[in-house]
C-alpha positions in Angstrom: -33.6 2.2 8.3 -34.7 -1.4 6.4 -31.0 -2.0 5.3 -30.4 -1.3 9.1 -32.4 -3.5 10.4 -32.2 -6.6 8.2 -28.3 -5.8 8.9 -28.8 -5.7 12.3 -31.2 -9.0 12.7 -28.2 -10.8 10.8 -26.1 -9.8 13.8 -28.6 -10.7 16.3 -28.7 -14.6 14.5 -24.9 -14.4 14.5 -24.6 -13.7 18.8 -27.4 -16.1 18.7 -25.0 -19.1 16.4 -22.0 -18.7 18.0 -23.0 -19.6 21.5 -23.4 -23.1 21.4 -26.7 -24.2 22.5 -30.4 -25.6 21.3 -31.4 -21.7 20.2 -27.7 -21.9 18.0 -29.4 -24.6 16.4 -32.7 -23.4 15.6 -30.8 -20.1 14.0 -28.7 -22.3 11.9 -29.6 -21.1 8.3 -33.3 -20.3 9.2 -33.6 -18.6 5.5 -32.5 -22.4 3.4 -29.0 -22.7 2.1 -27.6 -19.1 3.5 -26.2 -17.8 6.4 -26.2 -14.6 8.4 -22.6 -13.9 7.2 -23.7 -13.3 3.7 -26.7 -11.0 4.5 -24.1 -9.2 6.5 -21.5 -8.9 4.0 -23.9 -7.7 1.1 -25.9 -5.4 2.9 -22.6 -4.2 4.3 -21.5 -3.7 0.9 -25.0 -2.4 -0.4 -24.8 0.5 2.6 -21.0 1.3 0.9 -21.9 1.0 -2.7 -25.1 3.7 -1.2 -22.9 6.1 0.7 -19.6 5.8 -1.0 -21.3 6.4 -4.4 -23.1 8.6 -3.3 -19.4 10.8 -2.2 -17.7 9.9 -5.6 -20.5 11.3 -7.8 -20.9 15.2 -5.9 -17.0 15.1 -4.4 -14.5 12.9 -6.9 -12.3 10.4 -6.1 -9.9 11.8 -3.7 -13.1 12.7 -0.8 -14.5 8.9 -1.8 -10.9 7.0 -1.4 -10.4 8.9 1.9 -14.1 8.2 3.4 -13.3 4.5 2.7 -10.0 4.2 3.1 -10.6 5.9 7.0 -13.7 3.4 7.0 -11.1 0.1 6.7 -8.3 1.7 9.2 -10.9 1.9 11.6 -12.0 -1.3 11.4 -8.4 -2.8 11.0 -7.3 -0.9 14.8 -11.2 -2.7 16.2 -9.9 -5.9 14.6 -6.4 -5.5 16.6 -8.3 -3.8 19.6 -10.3 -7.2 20.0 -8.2 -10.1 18.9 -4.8 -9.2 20.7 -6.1 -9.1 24.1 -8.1 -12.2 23.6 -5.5 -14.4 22.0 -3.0 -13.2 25.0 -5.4 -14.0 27.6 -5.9 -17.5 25.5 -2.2 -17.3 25.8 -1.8 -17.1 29.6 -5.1 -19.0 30.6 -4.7 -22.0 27.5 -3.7 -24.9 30.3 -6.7 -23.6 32.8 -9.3 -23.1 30.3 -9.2 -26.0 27.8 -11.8 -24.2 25.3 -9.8 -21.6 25.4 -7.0 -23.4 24.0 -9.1 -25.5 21.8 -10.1 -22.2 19.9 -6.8 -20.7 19.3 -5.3 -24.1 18.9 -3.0 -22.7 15.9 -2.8 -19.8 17.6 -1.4 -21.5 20.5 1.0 -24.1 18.3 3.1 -21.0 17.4 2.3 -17.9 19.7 5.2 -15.9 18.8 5.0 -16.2 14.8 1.0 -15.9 15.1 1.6 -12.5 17.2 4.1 -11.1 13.8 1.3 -12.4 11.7 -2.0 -10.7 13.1 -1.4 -7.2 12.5 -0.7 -8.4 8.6 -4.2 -10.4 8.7 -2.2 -13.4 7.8 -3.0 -15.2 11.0 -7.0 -15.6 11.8 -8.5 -17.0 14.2 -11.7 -18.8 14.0 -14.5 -15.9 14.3 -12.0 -13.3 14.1 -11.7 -14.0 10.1 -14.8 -11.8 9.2 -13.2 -8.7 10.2 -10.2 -9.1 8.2 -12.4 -10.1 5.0 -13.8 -6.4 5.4 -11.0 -4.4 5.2 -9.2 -6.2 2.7 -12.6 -5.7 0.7 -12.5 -2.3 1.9 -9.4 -1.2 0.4 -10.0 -2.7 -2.9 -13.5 -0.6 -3.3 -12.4 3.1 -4.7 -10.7 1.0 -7.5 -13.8 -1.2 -7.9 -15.7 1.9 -8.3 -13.2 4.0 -10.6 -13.0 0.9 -12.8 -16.9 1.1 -12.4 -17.2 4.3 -13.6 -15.2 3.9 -16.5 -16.0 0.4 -18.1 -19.3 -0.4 -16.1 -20.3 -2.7 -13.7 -20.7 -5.8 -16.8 -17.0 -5.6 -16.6 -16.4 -5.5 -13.2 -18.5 -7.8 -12.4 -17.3 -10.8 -15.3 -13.8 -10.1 -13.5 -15.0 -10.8 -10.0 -17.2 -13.2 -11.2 -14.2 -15.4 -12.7 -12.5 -14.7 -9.2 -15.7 -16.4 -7.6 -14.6 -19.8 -10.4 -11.8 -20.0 -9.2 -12.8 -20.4 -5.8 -14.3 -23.2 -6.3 -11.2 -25.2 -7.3 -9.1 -26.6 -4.3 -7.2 -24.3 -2.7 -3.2 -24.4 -2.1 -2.1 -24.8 1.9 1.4 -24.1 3.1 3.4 -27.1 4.6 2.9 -27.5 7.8 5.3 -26.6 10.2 6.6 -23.7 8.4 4.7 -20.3 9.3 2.0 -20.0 11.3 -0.6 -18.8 8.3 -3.8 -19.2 8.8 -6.3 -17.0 6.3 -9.6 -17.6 7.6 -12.5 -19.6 6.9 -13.5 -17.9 4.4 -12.6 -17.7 1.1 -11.8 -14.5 -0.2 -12.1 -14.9 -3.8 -15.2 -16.3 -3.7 -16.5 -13.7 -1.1 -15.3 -10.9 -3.2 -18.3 -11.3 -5.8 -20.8 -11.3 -3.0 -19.1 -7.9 -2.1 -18.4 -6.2 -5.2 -22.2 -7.3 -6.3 -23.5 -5.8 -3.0 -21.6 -2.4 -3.9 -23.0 -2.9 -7.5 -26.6 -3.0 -6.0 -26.1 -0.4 -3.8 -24.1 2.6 -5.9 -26.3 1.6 -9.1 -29.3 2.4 -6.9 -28.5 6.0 -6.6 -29.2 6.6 -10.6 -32.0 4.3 -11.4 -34.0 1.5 -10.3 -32.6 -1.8 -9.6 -35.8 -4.0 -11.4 -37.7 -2.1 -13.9 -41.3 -2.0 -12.8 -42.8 -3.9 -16.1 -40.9 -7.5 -15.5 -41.1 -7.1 -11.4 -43.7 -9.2 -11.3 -41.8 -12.3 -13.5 -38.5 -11.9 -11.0 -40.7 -11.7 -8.1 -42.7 -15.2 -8.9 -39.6 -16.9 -9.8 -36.9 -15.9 -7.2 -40.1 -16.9 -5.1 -40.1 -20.5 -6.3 -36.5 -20.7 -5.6 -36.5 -19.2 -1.9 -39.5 -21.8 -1.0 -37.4 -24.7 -2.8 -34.1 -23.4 -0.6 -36.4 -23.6 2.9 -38.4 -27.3 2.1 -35.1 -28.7 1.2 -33.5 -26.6 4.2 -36.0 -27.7 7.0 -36.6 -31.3 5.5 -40.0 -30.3 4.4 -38.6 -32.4 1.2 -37.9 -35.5 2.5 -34.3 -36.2 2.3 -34.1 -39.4 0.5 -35.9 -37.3 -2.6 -32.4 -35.0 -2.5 -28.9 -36.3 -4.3 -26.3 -36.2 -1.2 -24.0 -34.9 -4.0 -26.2 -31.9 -4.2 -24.8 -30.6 -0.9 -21.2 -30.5 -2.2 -22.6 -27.7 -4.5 -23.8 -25.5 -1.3 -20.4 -25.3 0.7 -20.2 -21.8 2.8 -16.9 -21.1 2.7 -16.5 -21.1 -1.3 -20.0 -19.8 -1.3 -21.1 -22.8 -3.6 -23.2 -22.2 -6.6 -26.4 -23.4 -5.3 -25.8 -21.9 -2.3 -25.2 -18.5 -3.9 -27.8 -19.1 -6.2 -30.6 -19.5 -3.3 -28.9 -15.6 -2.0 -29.5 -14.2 -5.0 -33.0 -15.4 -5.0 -33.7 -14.0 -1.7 -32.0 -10.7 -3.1 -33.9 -10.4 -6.2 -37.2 -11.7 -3.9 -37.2 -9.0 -1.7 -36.0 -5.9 -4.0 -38.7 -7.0 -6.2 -41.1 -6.9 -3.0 -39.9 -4.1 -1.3 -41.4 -4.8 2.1 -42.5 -1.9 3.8 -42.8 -3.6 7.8 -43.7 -0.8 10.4 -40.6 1.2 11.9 -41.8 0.2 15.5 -40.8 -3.6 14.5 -37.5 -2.4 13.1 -36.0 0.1 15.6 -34.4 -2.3 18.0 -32.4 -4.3 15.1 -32.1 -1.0 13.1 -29.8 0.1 16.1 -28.1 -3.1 15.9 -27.4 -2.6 12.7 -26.4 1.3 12.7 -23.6 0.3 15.3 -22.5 -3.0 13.3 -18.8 -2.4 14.0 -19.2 -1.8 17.5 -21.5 -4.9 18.3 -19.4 -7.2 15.9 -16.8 -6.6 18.0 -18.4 -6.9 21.3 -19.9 -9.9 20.8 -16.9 -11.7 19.5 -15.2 -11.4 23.3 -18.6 -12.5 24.7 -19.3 -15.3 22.9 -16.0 -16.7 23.3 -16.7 -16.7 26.7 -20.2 -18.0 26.5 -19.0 -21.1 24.8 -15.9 -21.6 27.1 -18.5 -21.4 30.0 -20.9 -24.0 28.1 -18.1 -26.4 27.5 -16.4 -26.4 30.8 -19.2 -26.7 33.1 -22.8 -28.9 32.5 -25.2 -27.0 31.9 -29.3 -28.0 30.5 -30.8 -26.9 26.8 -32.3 -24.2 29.5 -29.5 -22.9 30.8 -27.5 -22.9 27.9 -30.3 -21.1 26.3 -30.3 -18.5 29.0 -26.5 -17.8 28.3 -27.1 -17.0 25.1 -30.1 -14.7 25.3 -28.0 -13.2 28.0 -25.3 -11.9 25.2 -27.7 -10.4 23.0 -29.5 -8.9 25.6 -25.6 -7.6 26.9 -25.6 -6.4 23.5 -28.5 -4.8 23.4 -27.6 -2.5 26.6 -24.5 -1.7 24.7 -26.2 -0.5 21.8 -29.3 1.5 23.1 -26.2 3.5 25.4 -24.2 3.7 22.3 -27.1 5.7 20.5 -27.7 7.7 23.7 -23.9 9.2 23.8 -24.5 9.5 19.6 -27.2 11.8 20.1 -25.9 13.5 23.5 -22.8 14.4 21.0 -24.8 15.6 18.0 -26.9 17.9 20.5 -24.0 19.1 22.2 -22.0 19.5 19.0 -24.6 21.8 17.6 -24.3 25.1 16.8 -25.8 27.6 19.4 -27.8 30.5 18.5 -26.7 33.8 20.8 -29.5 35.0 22.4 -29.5 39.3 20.8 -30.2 42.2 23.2 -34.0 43.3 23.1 -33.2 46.6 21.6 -31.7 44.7 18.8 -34.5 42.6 18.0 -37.1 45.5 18.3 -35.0 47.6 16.2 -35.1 44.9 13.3 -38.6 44.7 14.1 -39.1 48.3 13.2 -37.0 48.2 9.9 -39.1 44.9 8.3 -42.3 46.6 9.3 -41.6 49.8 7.2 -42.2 49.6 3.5 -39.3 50.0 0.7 -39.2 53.3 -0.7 -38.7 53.2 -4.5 -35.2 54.0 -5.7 -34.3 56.9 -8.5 -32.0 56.5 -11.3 
């Protein structure tokens, strides 16, 4: 229910982001030099390291390959379900609605070539790049894990690690005018360690702990010390003349710079160290958020396209704005809390049925557990 929940407030920051207005701003990075999409992605990764792992140590590889494999085609057809329609109504509406056509700008430049390339993942548009970034992660997982198994995460891990390097070198763009590719914002070499580490975490969980008890205490004061460093310098606590402007080139999103990754893995080694035990009541609401991930990813992605075409086309006060966004997560919210009502409406109804026996039956089994056993001969 935690992993839920911290999943589930990542989402809520994301609606909250991605609707331009004064509340976007305040959720900006409110942990320091990390945003909601890497919580998301490694706790995403954590839950499949946890469940996945979990299926590949009691049913083999075959059961675990098909779980995740299912798991990626599902959220490759949501990926589809969501962007097609949108990018053809962007299509139709691009010279009436000038956000519209503003955000699927490439899209728009070559429609017909960008249409071929979105069911290969080859064409992304901006906040539709996430979902694609999953299942190619996806996919690659039950060989993560077999490889795992057999040489140990040290291995993996110094593989994906030299992936994450060579991320940070600039990258090689096709010429323009060519094909329509357009891969995402993010980079998916670097964001491949953050992943395979997050399935790490999670499947190495299952066997023993993750920080041995005696040295908790060391990782807990020092990851500390880095978290409160990321925040000051985050929220201008340190002044900004006292920080190297060069110091920013290191903490680039995309590439997942290293100071940038190094002020996650504080925050992860922080809080499994911790192990904050908050009260369920404060969880539930994001914990449902975070059960029905794929489902409110893609939901909000329509909505806050909307939101922000609304925002940009018409003038509107910090207020209103404000209003508009609140108004998609509380959309969202709606969504979800029906979402777990038909969940459990299908698990009761889906349950087996006891038949009711006839009262001669029952008193006759009755009869025959009151008398005692009578000794057996020979």
């Amino acid at each position: 229910m935690r992993l839920d929940a911290v999943r589930g407030m990542f989402l809520v920051i994301m609606a909250g982001v991605h609707v331009p207005s004064p509340l976007s701003h305040a959720l900006q990075e409110p942990f320091g030099f990390t945003s909601a999409a890497e919580g998301f992605i490694f706790l995403s990764a954590c839950l499949a390291g946890v469940v996945y792992g979990k299926t590949y140590l009691k049913n083999g590889w075959t059961e675990m390959s098909r779980r995740i494999w299912n798991r990626a085609k599902l959220v490759y057809i949501v990926h589809l379900a969501v962007l097609l329609p949108v990018a053809l109504i962007a299509w139709a509406y691009a010279r009436q609605v000038a956000p519209l056509a503003n955000h699927f700008h490439d899209f728009l430049q070559h429609p017909l070539g960008s249409l071929l390339l979105i069911p290969l993942l080859l064409h992304q548009p901006p906040l539709f790049d996430i979902l694609p970034l999953y299942v190619v992660l996806l996919l690659a997982t039950p060989f993560v894990l077999v490889a795992a198994r057999r040489r140990g995460w040290g291995v993996v891990l110094a593989v994906s690690f030299l992936g994450w390097i060579t991320a940070q070198f600039p990258e090689i763009h096709f010429p323009a005018n060519t094909l329509p590719v357009r891969g995402g914002s993010f980079n998916l070499l670097a964001w491949q360690f953050l992943w395979f580490t997050g399935v790490a975490l999670g499947e190495t969980s299952l066997r023993r702990e993750i920080i041995s008890p005696k040295p908790k205490k060391f990782f807990f004061i020092a990851a500390g010390v880095v978290v409160l460093a990321g925040l000051c310098a985050r929220h201008g606590i340190i002044p900004s003349a006292d920080i190297n402007p060069a110091i920013y080139l290191w903490m680039d999103k995309w590439t997942l710079g290293p100071l940038r990754l190094l002020n996650f893995a504080a925050w992860v080694v922080f809080l499994v160290a911790w192990n904050p035990r908050p009260p369920a009541a404060l969880m539930e609401q994001t914990a449902l958020w975070g059960r029905h991930s794929l489902a409110v990813f893609a939901l909000h992605l329509p909505l806050v396209v909307c939101a922000a075409s609304v925002i940009q086309m018409f003038p509107m006060t910090g207020v209103q704005q404000i209003f508009l966004g609140l108004s998609v997560i509380a959309a969202i919210s709606i969504w979800v809390v029906w979402l777990e009502f038909n969940s459990r409406q299908r698990k009761l109804t889906s349950a087996p049925t006891v038949k009711p026996q006839p009262w001669f039956q029952r008193l006759n089994r009755e009869i025959i557990r009151s008398q005692p056993l009578k000794p057996t001969i020979g």
